[in-house]
C-alpha positions as CSV (number, residue, x, y, z in Angstrom):
1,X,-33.7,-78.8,95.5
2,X,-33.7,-79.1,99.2
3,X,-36.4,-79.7,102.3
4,X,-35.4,-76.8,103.8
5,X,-38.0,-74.3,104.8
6,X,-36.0,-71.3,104.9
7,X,-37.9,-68.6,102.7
8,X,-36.9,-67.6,100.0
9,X,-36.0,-64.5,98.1
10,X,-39.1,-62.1,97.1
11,X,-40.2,-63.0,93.6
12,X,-39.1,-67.0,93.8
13,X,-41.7,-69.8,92.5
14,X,-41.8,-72.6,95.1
15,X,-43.0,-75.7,93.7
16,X,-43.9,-78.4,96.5
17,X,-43.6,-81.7,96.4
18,X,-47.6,-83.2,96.0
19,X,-47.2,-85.3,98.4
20,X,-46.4,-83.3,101.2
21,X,-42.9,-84.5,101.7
22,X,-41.1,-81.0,102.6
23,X,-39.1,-81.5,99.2
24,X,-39.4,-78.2,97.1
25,X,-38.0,-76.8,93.8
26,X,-37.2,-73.1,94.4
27,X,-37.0,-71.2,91.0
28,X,-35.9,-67.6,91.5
29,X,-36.9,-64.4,89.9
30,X,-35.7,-63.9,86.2
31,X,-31.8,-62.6,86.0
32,X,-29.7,-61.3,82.7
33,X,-27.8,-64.9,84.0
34,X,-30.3,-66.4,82.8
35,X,-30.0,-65.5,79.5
36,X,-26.3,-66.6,79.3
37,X,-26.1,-68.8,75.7
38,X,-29.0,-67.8,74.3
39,X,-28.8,-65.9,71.0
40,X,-31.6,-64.0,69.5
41,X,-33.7,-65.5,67.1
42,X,-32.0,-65.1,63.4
43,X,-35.0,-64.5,61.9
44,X,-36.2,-61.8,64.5
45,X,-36.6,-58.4,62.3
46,X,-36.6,-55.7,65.1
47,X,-35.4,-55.1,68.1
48,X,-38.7,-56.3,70.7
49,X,-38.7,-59.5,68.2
50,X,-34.8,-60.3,69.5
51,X,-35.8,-59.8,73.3
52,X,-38.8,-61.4,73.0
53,X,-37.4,-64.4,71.3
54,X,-34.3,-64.6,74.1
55,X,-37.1,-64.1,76.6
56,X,-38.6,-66.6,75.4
57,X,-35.9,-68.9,75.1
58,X,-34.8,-68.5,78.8
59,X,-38.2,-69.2,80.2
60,X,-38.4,-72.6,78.3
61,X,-34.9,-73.4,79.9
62,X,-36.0,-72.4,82.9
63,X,-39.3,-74.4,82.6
64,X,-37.3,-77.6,81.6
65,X,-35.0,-77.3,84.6
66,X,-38.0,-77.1,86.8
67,X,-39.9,-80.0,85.1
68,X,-36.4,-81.9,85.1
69,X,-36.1,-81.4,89.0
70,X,-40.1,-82.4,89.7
71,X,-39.6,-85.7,87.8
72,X,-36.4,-86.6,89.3
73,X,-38.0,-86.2,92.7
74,X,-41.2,-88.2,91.9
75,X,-39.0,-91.1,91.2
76,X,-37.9,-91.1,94.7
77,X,-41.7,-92.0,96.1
78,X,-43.3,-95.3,95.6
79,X,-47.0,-96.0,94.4
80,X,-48.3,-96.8,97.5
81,X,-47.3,-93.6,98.2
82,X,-49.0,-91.9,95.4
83,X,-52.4,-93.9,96.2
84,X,-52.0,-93.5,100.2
85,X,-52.1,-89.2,99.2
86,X,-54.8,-89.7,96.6
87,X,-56.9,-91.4,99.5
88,X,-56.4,-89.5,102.3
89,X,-57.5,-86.3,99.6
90,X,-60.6,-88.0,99.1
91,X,-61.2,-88.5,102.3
92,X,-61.1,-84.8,103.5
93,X,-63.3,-84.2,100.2
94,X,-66.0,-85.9,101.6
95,X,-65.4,-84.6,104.8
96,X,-65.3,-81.0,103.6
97,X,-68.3,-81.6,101.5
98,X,-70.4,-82.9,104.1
99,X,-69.6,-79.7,106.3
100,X,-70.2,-77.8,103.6
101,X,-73.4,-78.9,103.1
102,X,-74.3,-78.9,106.9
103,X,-73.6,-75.6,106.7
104,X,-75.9,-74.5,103.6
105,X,-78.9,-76.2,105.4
106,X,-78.0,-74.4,108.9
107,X,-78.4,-71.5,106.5
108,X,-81.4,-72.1,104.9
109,X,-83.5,-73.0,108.4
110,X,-81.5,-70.0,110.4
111,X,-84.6,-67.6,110.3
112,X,-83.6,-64.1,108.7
113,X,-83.9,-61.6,111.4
């Protein structure tokens, strides 16, 4: 969607851009809008089978959208890009995993009072 940072309505799914770019996808909570077009399944046999089927329906539209929006934004970053993030995560791995264990043996030579 946008890079904005404004936040956004209670109940909204915020997916971020993985490489920390400020680009986000901004999904809001489910409305009866979004269930404009979609007819119940035909074969549905009671009335929870209908809404669960149009339910149903409207998340996987609603999960295409999303997975539509992610893709078309990945596009927009290069592979050096991609393997400059996947470094500097490594990186701060090791670095959090050495002070993680620096702190495990403080703990285990700290006497026990």
């Amino acid at each position: 969607m946008t890079a904005t940072t404004a936040t956004p309505e209670p109940g909204t799914t915020r997916y971020l851009c993985p490489l920390e770019c400020g680009w986000h996808h901004d999904v809001p909570p489910p409305a009866l809008a979004d269930m404009n077009g979609i007819l119940p399944d035909p074969d549905a046999r009671e009335w929870p089978e209908y809404v669960t089927s149009v339910v149903r329906q409207a998340s996987l539209r609603r999960m295409n959208q999303t997975e539509q929006a992610l893709s078309e934004h990945l596009t927009t970053h290069t592979t050096e890009q991609f393997v400059r993030v996947i470094h500097d995560l490594r990186v701060e791995m090791a670095q959090l995993k050495g002070a993680g264990e620096a702190l495990a043996r403080e703990a285990v030579e700290r006497p026990v009072r």
